[in-house]
TINUPA-195432 format. One line per 4 residues: number of its first residue (from 0); their letters; for each residue y, z, x of C-alpha. Coordinates in steps of 0.1 Angstrom, whole numbers. Layout:
BEGIN
NUM = A = Y/Z/X ~ ...;
// end
This chain:
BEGIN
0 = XXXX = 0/0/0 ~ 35/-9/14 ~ 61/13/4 ~ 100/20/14;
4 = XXXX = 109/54/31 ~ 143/63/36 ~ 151/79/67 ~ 175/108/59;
8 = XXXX = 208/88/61 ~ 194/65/35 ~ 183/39/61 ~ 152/22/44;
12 = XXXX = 124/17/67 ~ 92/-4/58 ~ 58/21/56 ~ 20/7/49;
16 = XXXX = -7/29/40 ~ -39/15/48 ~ -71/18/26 ~ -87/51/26;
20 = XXXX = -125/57/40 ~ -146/41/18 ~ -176/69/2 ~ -170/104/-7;
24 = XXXX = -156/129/12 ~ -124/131/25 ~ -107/112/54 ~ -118/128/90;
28 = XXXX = -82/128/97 ~ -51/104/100 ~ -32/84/122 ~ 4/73/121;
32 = XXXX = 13/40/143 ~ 43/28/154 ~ 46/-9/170 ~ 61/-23/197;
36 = XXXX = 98/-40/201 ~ 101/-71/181 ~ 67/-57/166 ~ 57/-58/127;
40 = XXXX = 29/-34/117 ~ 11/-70/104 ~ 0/-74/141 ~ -22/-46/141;
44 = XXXX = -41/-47/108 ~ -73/-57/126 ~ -70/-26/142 ~ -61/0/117;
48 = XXXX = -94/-17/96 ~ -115/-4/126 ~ -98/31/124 ~ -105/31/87;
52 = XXXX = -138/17/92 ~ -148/51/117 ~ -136/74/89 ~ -93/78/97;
56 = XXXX = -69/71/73 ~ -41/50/88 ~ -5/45/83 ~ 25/23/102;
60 = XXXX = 59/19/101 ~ 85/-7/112 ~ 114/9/134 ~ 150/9/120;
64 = XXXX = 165/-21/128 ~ 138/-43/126 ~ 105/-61/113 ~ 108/-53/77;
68 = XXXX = 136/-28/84 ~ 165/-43/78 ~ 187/-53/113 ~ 215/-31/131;
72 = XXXX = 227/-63/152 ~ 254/-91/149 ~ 224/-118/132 ~ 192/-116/118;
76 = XXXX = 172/-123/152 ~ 185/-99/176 ~ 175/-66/182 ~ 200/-41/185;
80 = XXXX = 204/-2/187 ~ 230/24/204 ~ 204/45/213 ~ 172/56/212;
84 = XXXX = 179/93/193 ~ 186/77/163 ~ 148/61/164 ~ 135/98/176;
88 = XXXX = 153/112/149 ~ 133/89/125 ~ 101/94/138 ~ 108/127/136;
92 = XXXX = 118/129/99 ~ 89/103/89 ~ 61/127/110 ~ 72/156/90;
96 = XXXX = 68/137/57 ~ 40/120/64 ~ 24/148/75 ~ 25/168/45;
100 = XXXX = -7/179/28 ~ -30/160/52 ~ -59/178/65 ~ -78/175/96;
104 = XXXX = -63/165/129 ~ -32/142/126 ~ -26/120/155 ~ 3/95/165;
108 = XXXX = 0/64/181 ~ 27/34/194 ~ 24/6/217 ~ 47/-6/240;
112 = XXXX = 81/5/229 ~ 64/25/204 ~ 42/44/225 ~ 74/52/248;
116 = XXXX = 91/71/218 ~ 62/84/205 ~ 58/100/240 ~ 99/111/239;
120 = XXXX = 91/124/206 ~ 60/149/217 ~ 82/155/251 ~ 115/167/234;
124 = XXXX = 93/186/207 ~ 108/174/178 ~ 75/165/160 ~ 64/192/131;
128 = XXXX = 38/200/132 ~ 26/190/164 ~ 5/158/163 ~ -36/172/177;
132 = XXXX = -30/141/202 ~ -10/112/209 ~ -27/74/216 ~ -2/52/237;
136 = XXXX = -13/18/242 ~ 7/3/273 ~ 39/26/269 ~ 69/11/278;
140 = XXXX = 81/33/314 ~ 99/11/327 ~ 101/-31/325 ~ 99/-60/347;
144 = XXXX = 113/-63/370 ~ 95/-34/384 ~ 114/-32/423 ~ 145/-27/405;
148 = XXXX = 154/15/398 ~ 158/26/365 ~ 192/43/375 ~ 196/6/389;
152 = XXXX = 192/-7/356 ~ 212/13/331 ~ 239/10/358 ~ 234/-26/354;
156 = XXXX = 236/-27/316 ~ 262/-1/306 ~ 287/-27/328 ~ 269/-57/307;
160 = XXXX = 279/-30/271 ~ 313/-28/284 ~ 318/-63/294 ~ 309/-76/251;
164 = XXXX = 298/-69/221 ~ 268/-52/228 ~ 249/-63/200 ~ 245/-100/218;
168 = XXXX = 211/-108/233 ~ 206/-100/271 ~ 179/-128/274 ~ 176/-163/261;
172 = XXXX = 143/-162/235 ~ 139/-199/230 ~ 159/-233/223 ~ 158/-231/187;
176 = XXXX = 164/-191/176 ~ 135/-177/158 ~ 111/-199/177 ~ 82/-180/201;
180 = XXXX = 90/-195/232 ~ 62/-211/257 ~ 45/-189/283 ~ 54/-160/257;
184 = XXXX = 15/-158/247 ~ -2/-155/285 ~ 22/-126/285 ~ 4/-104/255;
188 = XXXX = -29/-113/251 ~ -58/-139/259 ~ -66/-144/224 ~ -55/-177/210;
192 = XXXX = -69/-163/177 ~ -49/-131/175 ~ -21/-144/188 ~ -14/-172/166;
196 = XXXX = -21/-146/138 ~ 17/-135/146 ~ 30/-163/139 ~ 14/-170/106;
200 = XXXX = 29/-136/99 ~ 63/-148/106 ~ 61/-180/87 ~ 44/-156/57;
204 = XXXX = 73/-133/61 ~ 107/-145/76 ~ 123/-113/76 ~ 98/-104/105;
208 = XXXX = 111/-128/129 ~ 130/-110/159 ~ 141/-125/192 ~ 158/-109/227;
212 = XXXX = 169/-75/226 ~ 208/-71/230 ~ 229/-53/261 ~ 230/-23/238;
216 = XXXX = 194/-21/235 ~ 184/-25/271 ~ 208/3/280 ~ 196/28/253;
220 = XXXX = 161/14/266 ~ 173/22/304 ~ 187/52/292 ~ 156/65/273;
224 = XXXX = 133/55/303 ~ 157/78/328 ~ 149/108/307 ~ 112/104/303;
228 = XXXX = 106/97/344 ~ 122/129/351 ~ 91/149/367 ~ 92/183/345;
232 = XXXX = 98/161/309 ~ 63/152/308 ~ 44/186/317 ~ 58/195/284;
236 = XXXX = 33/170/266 ~ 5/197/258 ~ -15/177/236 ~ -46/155/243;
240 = XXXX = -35/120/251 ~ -52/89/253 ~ -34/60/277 ~ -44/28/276;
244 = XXXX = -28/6/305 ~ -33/-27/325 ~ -28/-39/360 ~ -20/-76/344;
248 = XXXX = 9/-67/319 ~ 41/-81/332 ~ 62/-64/306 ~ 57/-26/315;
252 = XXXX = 50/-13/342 ~ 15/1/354 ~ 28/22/381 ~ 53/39/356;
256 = XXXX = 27/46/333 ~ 3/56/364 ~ 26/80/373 ~ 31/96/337;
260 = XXXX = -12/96/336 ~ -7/116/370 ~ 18/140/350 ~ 6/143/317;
264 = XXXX = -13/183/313 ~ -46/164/292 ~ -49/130/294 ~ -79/103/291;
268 = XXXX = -63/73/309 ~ -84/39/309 ~ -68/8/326 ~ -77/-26/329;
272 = XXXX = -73/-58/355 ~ -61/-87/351 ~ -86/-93/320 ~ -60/-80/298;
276 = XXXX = -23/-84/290 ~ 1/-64/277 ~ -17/-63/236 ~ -46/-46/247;
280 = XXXX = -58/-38/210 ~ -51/-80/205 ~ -65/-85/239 ~ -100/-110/235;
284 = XXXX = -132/-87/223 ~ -147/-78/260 ~ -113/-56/265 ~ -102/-51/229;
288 = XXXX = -138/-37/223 ~ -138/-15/255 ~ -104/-1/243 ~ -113/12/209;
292 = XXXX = -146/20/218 ~ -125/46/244 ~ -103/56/218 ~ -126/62/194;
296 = XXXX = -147/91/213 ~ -114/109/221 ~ -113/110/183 ~ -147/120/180;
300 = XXXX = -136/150/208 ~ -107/160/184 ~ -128/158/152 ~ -157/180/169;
304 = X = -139/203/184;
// end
């Protein structure tokens, strides 16, 4: 069931609530998943069938400003935001409600983008109640290129802010706006299969459509990625964490999220090569099977513990 929450300003944000279990008895527990920049939920329905499938009911949401939830930019295609508190600020308003009369262990999960704030989120321990673990899927730590410093970076974009409107895009996305540029598909997954499945999506559903991030976004982003690198921020994560990374994404960074695997009080951390890109739950069945096979015994650990 898709619904519309609104976020306590009013904001409307785009929710779906997956199919319960199937049988009697009541769901083993729940996950909430958040998606990725330029993400829709529609990506990762595949997925949250396998969750539902192993006995967890599954929700999603779109972030503020894009997807299905509406735009904070200068066009339709852009994705724009001033900075990342107003996203944790959601999360945190949407865990809370979500939340609510659920039993057994609740547990949040993001990818990319996603999986970065729902790391900031457990760090700056906003979340109540306290998710019984987190599942990141190749967090976003820090971006290509890597050899340039985070302090480097929002250095770099707060004069790019200053210099225009920050709502314009910081990269080109393709000739004709809208479009999924060429090359763009090596860079997510080796599945032709799930990833032409996106763009059926968009031409199903315009309004999911999103482009190149804008100046303001890459320093909120910058910004954001500062805070979560600095050494004590993650020792606050107390919860079990499962991290899902690979040495072949050219988006994120593995050693950034190496490093918060090395920092993190409980985590499971599986990477891969060069067999997968940075989708790993789109990636082709070898690694997209090895993944959620991973994922689901850290489940199984919460469920039976």
């Amino acid at each position: 069931m898709e619904r519309v929450w609104p976020a306590p300003d009013g904001h409307p944000v785009r929710v779906i609530d997956w199919p319960a279990p199937a049988g009697e008895g009541a769901a083993r527990g729940h996950i909430l998943f958040l998606p990725g920049r330029g993400d829709a939920y529609e990506k990762y329905l595949e997925t949250f069938d396998h969750w539902r499938l192993q006995g967890w009911q599954v929700s999603a949401a779109d972030w503020r400003g894009q997807a299905g939830s509406g735009r904070l930019g200068a066009d339709p295609v852009t994705g724009h935001i001033d900075d990342f508190g107003i996203w944790i600020a959601d999360l945190a308003a949407l865990w809370s409600d979500w939340a609510a009369g659920k039993s057994g262990p609740l547990v949040l999960a993001g990818h990319s983008m996603g999986g970065h704030l729902v790391l900031r989120a457990a760090a700056d321990g906003v979340l109540s109640p306290a998710p019984a673990a987190l599942i990141l899927s190749a967090p976003m730590l820090d971006v290509a290129p890597y050899w340039v410093p985070l302090w480097l970076k929002e250095t770099l974009a707060r004069a790019m802010v200053r210099a225009g409107d920050p709502r314009r895009p910081a990269w080109k996305w393709s000739e004709k706006p809208g479009e999924l540029p060429q090359g763009r598909g090596a860079l997510l997954t080796h599945d032709p299969a799930r990833y032409s499945d996106e763009a059926w999506w968009r031409a199903a559903r315009p309004e999911l459509v999103m482009g190149p991030g804008s100046w303001g976004w890459v320093a909120a982003a910058s910004r954001s990625m500062r805070h979560l690198a600095q050494r004590s921020i993650l020792a606050k994560v107390t919860m079990p964490v499962m991290l899902l990374s690979t040495r072949g994404d050219r988006l994120v960074s593995p050693p950034a999220i190496r490093r918060a695997a090395a920092r993190l009080p409980q985590v499971t951390f599986l990477q891969f090569g060069p067999e997968a890109a940075h989708e790993i739950l789109r990636e082709a069945d070898p690694v997209r099977n090895k993944a959620l096979a991973a994922i689901d015994g850290f489940l199984d650990g919460l469920v039976n513990a």
